[in-house]
PQR file of N, CA, C, O and H, with PARSE charges and radii, in Angstrom:
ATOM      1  N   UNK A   1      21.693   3.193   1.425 -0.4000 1.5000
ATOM      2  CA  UNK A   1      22.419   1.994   1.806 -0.0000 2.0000
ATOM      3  C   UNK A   1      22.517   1.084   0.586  0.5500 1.7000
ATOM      4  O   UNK A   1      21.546   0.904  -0.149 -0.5500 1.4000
ATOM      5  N   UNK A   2      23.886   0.428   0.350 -0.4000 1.5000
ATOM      6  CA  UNK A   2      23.501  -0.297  -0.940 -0.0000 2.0000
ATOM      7  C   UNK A   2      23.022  -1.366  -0.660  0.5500 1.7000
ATOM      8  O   UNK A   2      22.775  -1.710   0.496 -0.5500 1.4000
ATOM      9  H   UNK A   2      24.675   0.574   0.946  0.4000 1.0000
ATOM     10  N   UNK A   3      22.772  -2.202  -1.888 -0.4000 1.5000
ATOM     11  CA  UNK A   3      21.874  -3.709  -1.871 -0.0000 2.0000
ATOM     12  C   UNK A   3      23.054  -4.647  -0.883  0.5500 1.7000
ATOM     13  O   UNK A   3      24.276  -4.505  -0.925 -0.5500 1.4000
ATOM     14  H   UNK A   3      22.972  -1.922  -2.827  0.4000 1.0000
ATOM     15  N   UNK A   4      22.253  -5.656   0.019 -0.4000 1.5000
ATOM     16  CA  UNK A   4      23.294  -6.411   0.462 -0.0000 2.0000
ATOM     17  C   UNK A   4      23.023  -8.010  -0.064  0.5500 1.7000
ATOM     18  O   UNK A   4      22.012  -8.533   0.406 -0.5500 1.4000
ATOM     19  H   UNK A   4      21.261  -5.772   0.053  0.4000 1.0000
ATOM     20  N   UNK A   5      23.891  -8.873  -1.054 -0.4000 1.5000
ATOM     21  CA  UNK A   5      23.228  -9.803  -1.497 -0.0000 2.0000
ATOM     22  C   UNK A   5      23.020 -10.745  -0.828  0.5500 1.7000
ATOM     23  O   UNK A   5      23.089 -11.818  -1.428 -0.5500 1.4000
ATOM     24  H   UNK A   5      24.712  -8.448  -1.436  0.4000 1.0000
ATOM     25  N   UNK A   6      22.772 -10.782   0.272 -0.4000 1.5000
ATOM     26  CA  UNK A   6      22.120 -12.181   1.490 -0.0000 2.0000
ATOM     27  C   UNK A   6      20.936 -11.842   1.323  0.5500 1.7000
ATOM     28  O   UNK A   6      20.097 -12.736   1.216 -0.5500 1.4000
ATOM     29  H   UNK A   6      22.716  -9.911   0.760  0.4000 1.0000
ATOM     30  N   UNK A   7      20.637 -10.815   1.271 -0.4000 1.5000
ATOM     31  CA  UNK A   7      19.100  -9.730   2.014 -0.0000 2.0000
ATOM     32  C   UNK A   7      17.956 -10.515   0.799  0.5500 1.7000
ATOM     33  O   UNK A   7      18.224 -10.153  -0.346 -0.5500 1.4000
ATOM     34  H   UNK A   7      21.318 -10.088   1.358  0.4000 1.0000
ATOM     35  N   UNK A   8      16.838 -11.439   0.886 -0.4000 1.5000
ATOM     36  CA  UNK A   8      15.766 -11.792  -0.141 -0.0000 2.0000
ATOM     37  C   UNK A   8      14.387 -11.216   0.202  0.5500 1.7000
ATOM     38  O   UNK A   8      13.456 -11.541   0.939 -0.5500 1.4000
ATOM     39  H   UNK A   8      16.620 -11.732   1.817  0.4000 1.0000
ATOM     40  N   UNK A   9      14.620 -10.363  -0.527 -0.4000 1.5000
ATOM     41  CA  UNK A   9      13.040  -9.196  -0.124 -0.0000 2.0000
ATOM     42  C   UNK A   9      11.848  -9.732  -0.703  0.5500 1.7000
ATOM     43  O   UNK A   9      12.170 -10.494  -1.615 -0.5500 1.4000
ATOM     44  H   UNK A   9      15.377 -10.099  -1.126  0.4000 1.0000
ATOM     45  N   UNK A  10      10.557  -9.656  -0.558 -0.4000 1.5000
ATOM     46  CA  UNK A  10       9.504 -10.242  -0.652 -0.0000 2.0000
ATOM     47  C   UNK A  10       8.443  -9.133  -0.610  0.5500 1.7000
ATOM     48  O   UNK A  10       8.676  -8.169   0.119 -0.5500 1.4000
ATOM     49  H   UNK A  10      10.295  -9.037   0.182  0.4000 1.0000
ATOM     50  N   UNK A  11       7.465  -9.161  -1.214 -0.4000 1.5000
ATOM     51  CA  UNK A  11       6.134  -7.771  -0.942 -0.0000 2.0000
ATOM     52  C   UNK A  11       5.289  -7.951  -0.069  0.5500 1.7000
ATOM     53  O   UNK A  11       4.350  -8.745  -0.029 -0.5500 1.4000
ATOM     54  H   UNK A  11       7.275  -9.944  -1.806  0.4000 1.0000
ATOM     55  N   UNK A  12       5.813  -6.804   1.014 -0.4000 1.5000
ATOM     56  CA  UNK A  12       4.865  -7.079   2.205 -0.0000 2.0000
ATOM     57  C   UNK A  12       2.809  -7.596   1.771  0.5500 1.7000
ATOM     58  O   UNK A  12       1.996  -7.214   0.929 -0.5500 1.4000
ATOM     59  H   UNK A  12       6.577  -6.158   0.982  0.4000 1.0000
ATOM     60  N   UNK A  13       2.795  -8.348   2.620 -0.4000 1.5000
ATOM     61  CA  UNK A  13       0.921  -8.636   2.108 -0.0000 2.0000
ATOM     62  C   UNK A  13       0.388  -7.270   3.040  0.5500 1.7000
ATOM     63  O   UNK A  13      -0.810  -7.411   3.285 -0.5500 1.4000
ATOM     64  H   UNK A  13       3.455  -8.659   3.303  0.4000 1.0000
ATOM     65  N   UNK A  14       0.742  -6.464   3.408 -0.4000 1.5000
ATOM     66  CA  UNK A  14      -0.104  -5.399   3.723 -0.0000 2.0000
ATOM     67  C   UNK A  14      -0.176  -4.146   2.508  0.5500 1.7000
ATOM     68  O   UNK A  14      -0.914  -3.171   2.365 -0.5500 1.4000
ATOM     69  H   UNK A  14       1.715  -6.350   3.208  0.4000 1.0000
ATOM     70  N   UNK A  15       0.798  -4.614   1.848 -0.4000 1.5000
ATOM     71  CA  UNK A  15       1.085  -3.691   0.108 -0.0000 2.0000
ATOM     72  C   UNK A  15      -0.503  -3.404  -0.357  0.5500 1.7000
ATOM     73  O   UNK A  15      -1.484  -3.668   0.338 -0.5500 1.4000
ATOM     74  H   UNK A  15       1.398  -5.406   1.964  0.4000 1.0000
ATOM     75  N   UNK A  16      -0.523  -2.915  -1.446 -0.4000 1.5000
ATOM     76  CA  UNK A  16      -1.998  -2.569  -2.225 -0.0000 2.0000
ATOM     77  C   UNK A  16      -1.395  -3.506  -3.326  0.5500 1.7000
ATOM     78  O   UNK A  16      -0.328  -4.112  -3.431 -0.5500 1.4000
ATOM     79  H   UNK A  16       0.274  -2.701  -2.011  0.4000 1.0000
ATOM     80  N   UNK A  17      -2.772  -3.346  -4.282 -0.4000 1.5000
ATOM     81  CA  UNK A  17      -2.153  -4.040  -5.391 -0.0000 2.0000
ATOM     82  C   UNK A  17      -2.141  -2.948  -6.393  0.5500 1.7000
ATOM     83  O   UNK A  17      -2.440  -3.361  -7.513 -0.5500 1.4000
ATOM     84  H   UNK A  17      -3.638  -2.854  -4.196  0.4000 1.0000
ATOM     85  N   UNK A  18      -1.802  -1.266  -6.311 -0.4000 1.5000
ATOM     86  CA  UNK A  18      -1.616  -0.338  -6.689 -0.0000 2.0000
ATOM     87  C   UNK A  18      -0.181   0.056  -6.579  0.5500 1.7000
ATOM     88  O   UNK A  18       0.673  -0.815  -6.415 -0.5500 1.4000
ATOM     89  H   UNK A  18      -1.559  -0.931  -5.401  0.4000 1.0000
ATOM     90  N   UNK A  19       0.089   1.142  -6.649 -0.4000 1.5000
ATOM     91  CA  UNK A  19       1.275   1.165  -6.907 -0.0000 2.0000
ATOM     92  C   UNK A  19       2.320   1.391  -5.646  0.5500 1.7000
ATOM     93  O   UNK A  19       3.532   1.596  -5.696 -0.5500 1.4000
ATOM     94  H   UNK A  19      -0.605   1.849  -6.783  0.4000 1.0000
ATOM     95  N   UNK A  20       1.449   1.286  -4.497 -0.4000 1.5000
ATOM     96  CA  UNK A  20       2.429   1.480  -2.837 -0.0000 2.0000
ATOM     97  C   UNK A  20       2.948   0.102  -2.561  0.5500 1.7000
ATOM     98  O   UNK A  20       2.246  -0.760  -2.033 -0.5500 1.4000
ATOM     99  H   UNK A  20       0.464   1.120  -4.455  0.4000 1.0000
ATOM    100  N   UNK A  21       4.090  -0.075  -2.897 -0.4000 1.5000
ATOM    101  CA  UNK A  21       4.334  -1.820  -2.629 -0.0000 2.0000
ATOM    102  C   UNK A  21       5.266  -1.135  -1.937  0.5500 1.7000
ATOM    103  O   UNK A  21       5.562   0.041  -2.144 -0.5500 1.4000
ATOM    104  H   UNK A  21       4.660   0.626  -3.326  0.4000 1.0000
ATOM    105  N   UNK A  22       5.956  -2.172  -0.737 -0.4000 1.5000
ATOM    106  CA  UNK A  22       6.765  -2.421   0.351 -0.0000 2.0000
ATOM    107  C   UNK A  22       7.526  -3.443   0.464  0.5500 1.7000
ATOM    108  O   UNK A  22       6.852  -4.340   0.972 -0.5500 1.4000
ATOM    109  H   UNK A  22       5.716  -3.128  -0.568  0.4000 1.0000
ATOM    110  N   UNK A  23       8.944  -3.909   0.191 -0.4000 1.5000
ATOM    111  CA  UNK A  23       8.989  -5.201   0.226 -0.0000 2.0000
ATOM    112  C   UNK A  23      10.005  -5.419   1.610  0.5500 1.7000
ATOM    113  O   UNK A  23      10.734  -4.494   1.967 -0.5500 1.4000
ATOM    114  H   UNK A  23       9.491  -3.181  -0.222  0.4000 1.0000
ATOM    115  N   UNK A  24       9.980  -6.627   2.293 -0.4000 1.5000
ATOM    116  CA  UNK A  24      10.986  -6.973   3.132 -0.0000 2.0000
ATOM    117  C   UNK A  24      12.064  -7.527   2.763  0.5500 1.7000
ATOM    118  O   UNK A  24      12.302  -7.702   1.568 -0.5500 1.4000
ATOM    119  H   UNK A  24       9.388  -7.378   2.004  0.4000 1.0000
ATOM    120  N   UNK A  25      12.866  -7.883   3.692 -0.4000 1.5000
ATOM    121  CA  UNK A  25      13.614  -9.575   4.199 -0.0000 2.0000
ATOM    122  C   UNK A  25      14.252  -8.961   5.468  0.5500 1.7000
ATOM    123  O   UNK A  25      15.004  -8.045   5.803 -0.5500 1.4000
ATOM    124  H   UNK A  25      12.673  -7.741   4.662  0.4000 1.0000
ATOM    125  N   UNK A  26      13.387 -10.184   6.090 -0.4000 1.5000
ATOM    126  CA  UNK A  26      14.060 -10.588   7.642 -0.0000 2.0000
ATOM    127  C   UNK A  26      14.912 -10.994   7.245  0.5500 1.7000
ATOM    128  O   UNK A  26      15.113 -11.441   6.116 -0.5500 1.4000
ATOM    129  H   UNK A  26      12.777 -10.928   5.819  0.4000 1.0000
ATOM    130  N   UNK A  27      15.930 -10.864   8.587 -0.4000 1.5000
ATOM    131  CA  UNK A  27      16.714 -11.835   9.094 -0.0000 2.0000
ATOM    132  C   UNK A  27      17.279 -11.945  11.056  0.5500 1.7000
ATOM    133  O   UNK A  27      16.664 -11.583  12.059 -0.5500 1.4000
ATOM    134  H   UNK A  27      15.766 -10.501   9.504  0.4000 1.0000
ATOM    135  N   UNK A  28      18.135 -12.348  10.967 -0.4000 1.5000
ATOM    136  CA  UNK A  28      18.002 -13.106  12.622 -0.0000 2.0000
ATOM    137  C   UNK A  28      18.242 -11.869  13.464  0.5500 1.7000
ATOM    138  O   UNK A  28      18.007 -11.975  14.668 -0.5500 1.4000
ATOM    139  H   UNK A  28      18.635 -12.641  10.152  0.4000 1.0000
ATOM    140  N   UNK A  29      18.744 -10.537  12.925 -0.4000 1.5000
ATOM    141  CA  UNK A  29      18.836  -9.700  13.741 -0.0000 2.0000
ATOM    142  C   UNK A  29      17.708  -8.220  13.601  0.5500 1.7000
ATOM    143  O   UNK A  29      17.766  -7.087  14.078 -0.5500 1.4000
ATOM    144  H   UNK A  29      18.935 -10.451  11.947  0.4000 1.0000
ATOM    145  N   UNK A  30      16.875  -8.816  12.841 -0.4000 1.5000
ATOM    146  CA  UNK A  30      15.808  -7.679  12.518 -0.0000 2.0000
ATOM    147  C   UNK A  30      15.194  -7.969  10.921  0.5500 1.7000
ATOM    148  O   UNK A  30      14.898  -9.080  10.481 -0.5500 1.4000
ATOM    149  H   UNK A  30      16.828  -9.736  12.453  0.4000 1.0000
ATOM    150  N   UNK A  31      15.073  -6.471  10.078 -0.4000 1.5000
ATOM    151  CA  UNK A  31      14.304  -6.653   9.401 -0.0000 2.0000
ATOM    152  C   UNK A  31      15.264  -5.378   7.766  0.5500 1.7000
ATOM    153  O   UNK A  31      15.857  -4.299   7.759 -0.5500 1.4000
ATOM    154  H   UNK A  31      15.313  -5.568  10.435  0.4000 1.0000
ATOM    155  N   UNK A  32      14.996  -6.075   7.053 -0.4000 1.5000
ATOM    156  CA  UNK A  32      15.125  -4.539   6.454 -0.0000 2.0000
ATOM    157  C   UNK A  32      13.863  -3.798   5.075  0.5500 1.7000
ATOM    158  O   UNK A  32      13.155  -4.589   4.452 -0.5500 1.4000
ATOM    159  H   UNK A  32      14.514  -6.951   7.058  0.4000 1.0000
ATOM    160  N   UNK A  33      13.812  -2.861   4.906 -0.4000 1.5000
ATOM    161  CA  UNK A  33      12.448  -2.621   4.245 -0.0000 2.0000
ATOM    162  C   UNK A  33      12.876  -1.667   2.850  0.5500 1.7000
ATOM    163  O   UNK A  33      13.791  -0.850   2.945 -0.5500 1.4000
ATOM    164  H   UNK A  33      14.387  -2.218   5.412  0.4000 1.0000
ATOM    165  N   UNK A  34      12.312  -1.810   1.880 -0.4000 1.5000
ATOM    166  CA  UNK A  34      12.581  -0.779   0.742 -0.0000 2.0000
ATOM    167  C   UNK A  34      11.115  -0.845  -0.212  0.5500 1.7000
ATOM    168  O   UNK A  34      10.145  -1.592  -0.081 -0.5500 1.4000
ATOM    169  H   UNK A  34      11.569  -2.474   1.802  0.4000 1.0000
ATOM    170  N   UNK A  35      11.415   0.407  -1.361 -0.4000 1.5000
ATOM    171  CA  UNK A  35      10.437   0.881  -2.100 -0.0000 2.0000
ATOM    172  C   UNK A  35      10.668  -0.541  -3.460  0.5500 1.7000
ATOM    173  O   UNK A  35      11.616  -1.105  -4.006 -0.5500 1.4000
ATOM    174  H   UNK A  35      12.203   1.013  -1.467  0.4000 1.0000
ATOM    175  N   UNK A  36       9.397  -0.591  -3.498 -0.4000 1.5000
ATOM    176  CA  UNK A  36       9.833  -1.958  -4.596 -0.0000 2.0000
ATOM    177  C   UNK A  36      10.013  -1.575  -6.342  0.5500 1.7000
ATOM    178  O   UNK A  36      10.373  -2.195  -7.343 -0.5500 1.4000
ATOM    179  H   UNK A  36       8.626  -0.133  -3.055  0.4000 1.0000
ATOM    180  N   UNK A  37       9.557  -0.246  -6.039 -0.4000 1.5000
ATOM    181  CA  UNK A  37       9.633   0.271  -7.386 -0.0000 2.0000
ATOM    182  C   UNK A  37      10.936   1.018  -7.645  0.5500 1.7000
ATOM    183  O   UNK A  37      11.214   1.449  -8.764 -0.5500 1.4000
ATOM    184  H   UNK A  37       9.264   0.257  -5.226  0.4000 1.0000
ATOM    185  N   UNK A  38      11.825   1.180  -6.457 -0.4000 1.5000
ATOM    186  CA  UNK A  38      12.937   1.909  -6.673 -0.0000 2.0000
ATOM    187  C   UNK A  38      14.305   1.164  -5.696  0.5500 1.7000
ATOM    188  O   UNK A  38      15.289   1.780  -5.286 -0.5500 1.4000
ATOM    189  H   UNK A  38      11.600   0.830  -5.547  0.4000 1.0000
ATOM    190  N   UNK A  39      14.024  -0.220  -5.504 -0.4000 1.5000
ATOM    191  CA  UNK A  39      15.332  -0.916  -5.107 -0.0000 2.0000
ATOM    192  C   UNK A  39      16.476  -0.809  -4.658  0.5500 1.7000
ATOM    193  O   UNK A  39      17.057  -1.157  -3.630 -0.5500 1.4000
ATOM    194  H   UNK A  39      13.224  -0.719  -5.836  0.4000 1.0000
ATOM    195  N   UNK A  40      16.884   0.066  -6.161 -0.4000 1.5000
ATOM    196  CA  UNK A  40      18.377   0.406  -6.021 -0.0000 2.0000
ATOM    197  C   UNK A  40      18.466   2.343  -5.199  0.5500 1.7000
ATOM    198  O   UNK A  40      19.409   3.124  -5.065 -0.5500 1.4000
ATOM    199  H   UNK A  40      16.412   0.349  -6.996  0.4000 1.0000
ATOM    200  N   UNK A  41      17.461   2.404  -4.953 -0.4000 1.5000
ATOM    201  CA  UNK A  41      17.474   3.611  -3.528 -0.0000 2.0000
ATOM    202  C   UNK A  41      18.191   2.955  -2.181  0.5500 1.7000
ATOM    203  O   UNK A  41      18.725   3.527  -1.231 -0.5500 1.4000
ATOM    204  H   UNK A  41      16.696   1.770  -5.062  0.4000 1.0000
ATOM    205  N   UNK A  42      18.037   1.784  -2.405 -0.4000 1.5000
ATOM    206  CA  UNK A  42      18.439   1.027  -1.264 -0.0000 2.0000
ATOM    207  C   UNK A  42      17.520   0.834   0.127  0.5500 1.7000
ATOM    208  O   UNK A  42      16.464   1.466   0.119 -0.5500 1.4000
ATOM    209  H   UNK A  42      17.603   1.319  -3.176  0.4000 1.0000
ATOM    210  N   UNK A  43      17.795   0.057   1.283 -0.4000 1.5000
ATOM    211  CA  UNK A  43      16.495   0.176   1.928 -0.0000 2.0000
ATOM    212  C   UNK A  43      17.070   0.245   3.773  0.5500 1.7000
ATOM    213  O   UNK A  43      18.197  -0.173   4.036 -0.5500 1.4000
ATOM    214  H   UNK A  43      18.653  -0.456   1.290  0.4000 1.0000
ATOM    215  N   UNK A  44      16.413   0.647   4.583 -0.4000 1.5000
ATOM    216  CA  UNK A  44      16.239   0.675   5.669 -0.0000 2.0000
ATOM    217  C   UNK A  44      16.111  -0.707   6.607  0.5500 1.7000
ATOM    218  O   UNK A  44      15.307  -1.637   6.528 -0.5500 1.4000
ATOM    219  H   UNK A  44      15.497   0.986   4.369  0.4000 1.0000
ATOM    220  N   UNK A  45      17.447  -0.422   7.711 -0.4000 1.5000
ATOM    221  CA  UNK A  45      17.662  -1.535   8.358 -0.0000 2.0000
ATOM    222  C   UNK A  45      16.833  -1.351   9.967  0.5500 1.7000
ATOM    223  O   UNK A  45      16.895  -0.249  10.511 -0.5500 1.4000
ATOM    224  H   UNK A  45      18.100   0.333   7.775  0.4000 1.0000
ATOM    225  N   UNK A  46      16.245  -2.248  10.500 -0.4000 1.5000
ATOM    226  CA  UNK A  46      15.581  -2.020  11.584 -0.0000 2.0000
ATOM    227  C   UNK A  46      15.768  -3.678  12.921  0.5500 1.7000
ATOM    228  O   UNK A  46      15.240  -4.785  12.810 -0.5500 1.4000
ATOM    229  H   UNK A  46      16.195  -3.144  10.059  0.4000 1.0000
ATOM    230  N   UNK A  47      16.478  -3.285  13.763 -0.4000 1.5000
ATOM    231  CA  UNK A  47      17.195  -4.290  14.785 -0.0000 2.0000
ATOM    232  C   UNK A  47      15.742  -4.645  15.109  0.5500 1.7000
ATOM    233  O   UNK A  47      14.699  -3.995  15.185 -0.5500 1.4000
ATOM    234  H   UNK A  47      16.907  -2.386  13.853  0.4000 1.0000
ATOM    235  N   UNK A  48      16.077  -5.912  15.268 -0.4000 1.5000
ATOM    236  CA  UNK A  48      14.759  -7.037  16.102 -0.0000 2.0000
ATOM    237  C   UNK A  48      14.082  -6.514  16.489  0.5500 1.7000
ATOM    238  O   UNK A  48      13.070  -6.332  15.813 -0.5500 1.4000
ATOM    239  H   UNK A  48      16.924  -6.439  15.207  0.4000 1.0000
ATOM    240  N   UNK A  49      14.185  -5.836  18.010 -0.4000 1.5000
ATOM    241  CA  UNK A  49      13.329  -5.568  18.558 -0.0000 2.0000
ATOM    242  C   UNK A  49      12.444  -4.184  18.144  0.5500 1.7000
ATOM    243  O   UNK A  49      11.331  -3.843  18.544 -0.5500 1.4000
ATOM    244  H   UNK A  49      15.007  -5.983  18.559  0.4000 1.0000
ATOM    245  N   UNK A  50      13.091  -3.711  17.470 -0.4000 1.5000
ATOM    246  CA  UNK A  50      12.193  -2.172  16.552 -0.0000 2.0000
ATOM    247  C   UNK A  50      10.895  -2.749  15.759  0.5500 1.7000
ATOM    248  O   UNK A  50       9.694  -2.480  15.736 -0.5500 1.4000
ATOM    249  H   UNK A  50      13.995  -3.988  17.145  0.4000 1.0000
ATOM    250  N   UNK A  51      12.103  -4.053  14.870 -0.4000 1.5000
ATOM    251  CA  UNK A  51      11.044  -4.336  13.868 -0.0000 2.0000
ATOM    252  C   UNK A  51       9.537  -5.165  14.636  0.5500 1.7000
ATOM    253  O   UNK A  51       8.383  -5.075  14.220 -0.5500 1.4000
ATOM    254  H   UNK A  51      13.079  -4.271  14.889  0.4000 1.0000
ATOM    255  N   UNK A  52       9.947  -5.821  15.650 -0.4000 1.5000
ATOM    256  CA  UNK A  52       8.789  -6.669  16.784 -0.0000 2.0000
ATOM    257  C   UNK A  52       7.818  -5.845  17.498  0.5500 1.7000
ATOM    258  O   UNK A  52       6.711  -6.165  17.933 -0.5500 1.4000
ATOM    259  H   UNK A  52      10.885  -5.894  15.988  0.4000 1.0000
ATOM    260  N   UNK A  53       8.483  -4.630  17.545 -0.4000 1.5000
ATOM    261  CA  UNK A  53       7.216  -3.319  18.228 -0.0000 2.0000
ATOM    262  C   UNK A  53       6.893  -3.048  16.882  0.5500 1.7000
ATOM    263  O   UNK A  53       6.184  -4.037  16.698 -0.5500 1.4000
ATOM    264  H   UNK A  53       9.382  -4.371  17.192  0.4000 1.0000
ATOM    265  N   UNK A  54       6.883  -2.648  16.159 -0.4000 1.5000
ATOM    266  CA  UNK A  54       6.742  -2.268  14.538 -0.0000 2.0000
ATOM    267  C   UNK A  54       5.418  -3.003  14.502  0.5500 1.7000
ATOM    268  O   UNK A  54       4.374  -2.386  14.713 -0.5500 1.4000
ATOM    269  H   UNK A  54       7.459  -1.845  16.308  0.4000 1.0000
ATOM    270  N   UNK A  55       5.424  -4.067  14.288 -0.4000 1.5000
ATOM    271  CA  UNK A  55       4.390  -5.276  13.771 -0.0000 2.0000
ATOM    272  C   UNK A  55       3.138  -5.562  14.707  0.5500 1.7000
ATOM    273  O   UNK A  55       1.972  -5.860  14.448 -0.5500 1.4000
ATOM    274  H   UNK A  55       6.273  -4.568  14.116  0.4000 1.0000
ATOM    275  N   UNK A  56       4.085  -5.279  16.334 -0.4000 1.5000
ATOM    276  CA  UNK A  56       2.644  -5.020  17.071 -0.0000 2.0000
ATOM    277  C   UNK A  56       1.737  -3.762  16.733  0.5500 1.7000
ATOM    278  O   UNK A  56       0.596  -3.734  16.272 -0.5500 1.4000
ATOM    279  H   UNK A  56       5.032  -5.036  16.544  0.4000 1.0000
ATOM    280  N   UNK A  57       2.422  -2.930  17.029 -0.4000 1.5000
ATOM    281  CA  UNK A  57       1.660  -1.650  16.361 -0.0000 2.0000
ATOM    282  C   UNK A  57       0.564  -1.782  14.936  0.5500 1.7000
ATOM    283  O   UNK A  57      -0.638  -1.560  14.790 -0.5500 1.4000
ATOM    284  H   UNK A  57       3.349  -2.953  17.404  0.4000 1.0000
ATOM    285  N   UNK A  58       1.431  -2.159  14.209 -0.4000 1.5000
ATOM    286  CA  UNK A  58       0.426  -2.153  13.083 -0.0000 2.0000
ATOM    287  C   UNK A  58      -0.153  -3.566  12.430  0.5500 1.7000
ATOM    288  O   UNK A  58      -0.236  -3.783  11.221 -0.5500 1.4000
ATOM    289  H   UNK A  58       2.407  -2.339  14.328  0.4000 1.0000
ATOM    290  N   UNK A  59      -0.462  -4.300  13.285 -0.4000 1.5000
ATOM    291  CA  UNK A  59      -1.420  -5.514  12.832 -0.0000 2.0000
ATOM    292  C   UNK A  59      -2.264  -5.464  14.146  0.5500 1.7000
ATOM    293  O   UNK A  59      -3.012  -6.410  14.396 -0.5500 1.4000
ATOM    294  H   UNK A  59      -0.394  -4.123  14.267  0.4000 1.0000
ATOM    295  N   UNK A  60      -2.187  -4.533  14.889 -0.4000 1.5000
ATOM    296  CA  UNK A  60      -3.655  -4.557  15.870 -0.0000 2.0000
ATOM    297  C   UNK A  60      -4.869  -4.202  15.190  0.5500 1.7000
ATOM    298  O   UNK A  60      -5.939  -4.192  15.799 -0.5500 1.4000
ATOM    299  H   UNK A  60      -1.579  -3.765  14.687  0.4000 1.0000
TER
END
């Protein structure tokens, strides 16, 4: 998917401080996620409610 320039990605705080970084940016209809070391791979879009079960799952 290419870059979309609204999209302001940030490094998830569940990242390492090794070399597995994750970065986001929300927005009002979900979430989208990419490799921070490889950007221009482009990144994965995930609708609200995916990304809201997503987060329950993994911050229990």
């Amino acid at each position: 998917m290419a870059e979309h320039p609204s999209l302001v990605f940030h490094k998830s705080s569940y990242s390492t401080t090794r070399q597995e970084c994750v970065e986001v940016a929300e927005f009002s209809a979900g979430a989208a996620v990419r490799d921070s070391e490889r950007p221009v791979a482009g990144h994965l879009v995930f609708p609200a409610h995916e990304w809201a079960a997503l987060l329950v799952v993994v911050t229990r």
